[in-house]
Structures are given as structure tokens and as C-alpha cells.
Chimera marker file (.cmm) of the C-alpha trace (Angstrom):
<marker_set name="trace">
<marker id="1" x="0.000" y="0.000" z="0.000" r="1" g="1" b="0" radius="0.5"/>
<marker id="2" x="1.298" y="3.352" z="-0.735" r="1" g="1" b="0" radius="0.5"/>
<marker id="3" x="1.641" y="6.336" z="1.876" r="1" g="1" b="0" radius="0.5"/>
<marker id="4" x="-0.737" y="8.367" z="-0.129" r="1" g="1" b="0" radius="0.5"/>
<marker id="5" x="-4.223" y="5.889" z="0.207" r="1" g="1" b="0" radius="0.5"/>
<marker id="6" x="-3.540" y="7.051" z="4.150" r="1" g="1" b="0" radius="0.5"/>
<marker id="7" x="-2.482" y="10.197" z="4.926" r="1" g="1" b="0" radius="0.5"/>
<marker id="8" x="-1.161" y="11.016" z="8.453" r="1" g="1" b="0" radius="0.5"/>
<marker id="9" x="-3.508" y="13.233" z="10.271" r="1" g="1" b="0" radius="0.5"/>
<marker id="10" x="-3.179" y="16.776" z="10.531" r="1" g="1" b="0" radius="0.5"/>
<marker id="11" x="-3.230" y="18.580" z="13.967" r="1" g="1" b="0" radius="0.5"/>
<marker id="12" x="-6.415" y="20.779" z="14.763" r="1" g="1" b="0" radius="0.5"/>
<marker id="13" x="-3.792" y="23.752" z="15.123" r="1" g="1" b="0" radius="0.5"/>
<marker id="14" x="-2.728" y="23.438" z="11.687" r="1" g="1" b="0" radius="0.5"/>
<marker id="15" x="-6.197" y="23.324" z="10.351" r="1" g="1" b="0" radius="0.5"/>
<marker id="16" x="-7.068" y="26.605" z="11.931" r="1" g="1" b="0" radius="0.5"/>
<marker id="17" x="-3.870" y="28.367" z="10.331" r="1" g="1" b="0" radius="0.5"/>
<marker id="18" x="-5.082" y="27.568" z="7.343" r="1" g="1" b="0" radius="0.5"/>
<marker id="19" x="-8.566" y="28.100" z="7.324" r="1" g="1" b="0" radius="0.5"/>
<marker id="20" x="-7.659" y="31.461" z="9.159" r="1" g="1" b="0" radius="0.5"/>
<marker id="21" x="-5.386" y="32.149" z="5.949" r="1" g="1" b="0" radius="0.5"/>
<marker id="22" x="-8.071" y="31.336" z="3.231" r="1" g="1" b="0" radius="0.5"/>
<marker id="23" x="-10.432" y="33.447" z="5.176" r="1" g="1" b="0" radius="0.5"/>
<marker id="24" x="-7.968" y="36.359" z="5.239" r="1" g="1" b="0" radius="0.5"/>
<marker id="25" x="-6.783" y="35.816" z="1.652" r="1" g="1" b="0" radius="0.5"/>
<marker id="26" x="-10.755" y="35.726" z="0.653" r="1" g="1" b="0" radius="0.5"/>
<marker id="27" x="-11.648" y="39.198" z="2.711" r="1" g="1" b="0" radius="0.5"/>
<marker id="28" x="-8.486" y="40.889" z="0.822" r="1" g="1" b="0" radius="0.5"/>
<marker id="29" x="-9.942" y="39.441" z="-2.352" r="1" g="1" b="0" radius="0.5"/>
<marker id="30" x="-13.687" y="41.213" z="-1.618" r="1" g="1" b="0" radius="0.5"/>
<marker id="31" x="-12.129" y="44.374" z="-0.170" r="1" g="1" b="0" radius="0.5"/>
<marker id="32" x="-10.435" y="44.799" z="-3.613" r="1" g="1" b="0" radius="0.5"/>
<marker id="33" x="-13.477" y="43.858" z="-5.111" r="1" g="1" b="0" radius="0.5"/>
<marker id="34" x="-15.028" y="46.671" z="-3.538" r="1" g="1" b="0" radius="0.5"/>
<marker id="35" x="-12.325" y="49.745" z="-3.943" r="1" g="1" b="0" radius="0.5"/>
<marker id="36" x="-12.737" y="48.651" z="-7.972" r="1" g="1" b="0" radius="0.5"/>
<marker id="37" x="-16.508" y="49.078" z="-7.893" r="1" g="1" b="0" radius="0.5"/>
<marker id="38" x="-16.152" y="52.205" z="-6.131" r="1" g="1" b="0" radius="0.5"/>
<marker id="39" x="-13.887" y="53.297" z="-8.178" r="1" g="1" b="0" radius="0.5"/>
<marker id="40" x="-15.565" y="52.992" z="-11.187" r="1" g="1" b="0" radius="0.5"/>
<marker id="41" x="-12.737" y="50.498" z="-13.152" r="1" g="1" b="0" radius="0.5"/>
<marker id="42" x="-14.235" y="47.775" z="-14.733" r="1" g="1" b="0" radius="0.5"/>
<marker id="43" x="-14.802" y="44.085" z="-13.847" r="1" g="1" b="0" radius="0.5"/>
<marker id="44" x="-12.067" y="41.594" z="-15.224" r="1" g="1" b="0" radius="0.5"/>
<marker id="45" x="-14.901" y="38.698" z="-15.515" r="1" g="1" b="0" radius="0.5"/>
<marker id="46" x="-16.249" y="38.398" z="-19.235" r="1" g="1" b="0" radius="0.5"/>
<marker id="47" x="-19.429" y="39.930" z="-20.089" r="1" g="1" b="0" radius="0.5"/>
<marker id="48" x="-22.640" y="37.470" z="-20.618" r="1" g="1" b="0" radius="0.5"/>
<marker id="49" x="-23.042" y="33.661" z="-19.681" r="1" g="1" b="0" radius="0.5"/>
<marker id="50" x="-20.955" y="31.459" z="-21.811" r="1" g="1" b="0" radius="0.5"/>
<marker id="51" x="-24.069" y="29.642" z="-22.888" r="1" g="1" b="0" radius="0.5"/>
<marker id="52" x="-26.843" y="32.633" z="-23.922" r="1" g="1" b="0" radius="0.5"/>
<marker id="53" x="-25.587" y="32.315" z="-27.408" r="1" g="1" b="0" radius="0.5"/>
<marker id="54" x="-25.963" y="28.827" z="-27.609" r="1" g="1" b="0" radius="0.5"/>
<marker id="55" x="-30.023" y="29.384" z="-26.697" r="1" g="1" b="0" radius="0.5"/>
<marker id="56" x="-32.692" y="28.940" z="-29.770" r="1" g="1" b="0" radius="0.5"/>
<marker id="57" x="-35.234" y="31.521" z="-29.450" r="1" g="1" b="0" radius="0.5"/>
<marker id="58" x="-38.659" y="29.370" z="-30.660" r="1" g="1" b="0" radius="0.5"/>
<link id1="1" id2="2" r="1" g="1" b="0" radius="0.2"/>
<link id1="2" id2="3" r="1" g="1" b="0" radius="0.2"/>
<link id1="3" id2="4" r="1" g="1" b="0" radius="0.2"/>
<link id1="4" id2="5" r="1" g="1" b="0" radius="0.2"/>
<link id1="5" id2="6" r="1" g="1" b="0" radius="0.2"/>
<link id1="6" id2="7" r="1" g="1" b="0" radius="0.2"/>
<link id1="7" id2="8" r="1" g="1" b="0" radius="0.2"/>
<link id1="8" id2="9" r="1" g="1" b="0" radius="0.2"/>
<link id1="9" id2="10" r="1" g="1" b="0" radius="0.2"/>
<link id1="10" id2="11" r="1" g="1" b="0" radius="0.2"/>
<link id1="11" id2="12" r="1" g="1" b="0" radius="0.2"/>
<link id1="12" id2="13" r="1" g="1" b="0" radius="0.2"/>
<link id1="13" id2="14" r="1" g="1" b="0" radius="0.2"/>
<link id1="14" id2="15" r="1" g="1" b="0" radius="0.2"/>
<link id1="15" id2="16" r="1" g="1" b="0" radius="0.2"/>
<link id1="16" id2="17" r="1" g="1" b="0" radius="0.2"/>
<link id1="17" id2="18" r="1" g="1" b="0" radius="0.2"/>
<link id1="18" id2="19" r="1" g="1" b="0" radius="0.2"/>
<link id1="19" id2="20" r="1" g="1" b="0" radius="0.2"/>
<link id1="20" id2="21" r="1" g="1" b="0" radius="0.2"/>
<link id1="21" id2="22" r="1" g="1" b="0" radius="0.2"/>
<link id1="22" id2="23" r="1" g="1" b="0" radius="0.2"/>
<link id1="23" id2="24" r="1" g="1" b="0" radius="0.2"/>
<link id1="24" id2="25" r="1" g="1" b="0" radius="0.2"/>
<link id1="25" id2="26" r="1" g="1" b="0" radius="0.2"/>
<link id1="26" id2="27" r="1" g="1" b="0" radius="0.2"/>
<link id1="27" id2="28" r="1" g="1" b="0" radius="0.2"/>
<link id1="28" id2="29" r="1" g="1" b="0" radius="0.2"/>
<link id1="29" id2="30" r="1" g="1" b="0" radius="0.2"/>
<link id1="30" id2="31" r="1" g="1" b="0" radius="0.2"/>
<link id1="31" id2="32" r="1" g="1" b="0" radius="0.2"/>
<link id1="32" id2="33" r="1" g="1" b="0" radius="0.2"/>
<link id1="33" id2="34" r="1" g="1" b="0" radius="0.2"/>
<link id1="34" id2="35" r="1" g="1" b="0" radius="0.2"/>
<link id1="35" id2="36" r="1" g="1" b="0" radius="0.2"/>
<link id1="36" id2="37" r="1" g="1" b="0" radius="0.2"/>
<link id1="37" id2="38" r="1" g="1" b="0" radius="0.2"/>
<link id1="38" id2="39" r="1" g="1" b="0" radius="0.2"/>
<link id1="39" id2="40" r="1" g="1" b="0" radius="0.2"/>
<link id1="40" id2="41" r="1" g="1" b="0" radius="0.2"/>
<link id1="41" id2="42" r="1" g="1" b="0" radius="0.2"/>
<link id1="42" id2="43" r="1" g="1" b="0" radius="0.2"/>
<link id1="43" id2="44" r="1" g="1" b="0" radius="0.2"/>
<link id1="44" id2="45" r="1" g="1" b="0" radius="0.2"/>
<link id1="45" id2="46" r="1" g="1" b="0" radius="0.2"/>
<link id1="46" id2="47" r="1" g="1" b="0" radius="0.2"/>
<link id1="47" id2="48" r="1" g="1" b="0" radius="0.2"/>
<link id1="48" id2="49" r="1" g="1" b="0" radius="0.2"/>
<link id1="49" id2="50" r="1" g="1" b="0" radius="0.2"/>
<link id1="50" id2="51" r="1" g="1" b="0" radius="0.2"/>
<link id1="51" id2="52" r="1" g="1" b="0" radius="0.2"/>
<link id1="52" id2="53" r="1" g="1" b="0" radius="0.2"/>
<link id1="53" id2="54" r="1" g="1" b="0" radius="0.2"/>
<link id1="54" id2="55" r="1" g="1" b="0" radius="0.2"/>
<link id1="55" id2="56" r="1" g="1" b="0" radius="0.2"/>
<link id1="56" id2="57" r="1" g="1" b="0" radius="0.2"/>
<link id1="57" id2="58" r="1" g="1" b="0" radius="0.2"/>
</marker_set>
């Protein structure tokens, strides 16, 4: 059997760290979100859904 079927468990501690770091990494991501908005620049996501041009009109 290889190592990676069973990982060794991690340590609550180190679970925290990281979920504390996504969580800060995500608020820095909305903040900027916001100051952009505010700011009037423009969104870097493309502009319709991917799949409205695919749509038959009947």
C-alpha cells in the first residue's frame, strides 16, 4: 500500500492556520473587489453567460 491511500492526520492547530489564511486571503480578495466598484474600473470577468448564445429563441 502506498503512503498516499492514508495520509497522516493533521493537527487541529494546523487546520485553523489555514482556514484562518483562506479566510484572510478571501476578505483581501472582496475588499479589492469593492475599492474597484467604487472606483468605477471595470470588472475583469467576461461579459454574458458562456451559454446565452448557444439558446434557440422558438
Amino acid at each position: 500500500m502506498s503512503d498516499k491511500a492514508n495520509p497522516p492526520k493533521k493537527s487541529g492547530g494546523e487546520r485553523k492556520d489555514r482556514l484562518a489564511e483562506a479566510l484572510r486571503a478571501n476578505l483581501q480578495k472582496r475588499k479589492a473587489q469593492a475599492r474597484s466598484r467604487r472606483a468605477g474600473d471595470a470588472d475583469k470577468r467576461p461579459e454574458g453567460l458562456s451559454s446565452a448564445g448557444k439558446m434557440q429563441k422558438k
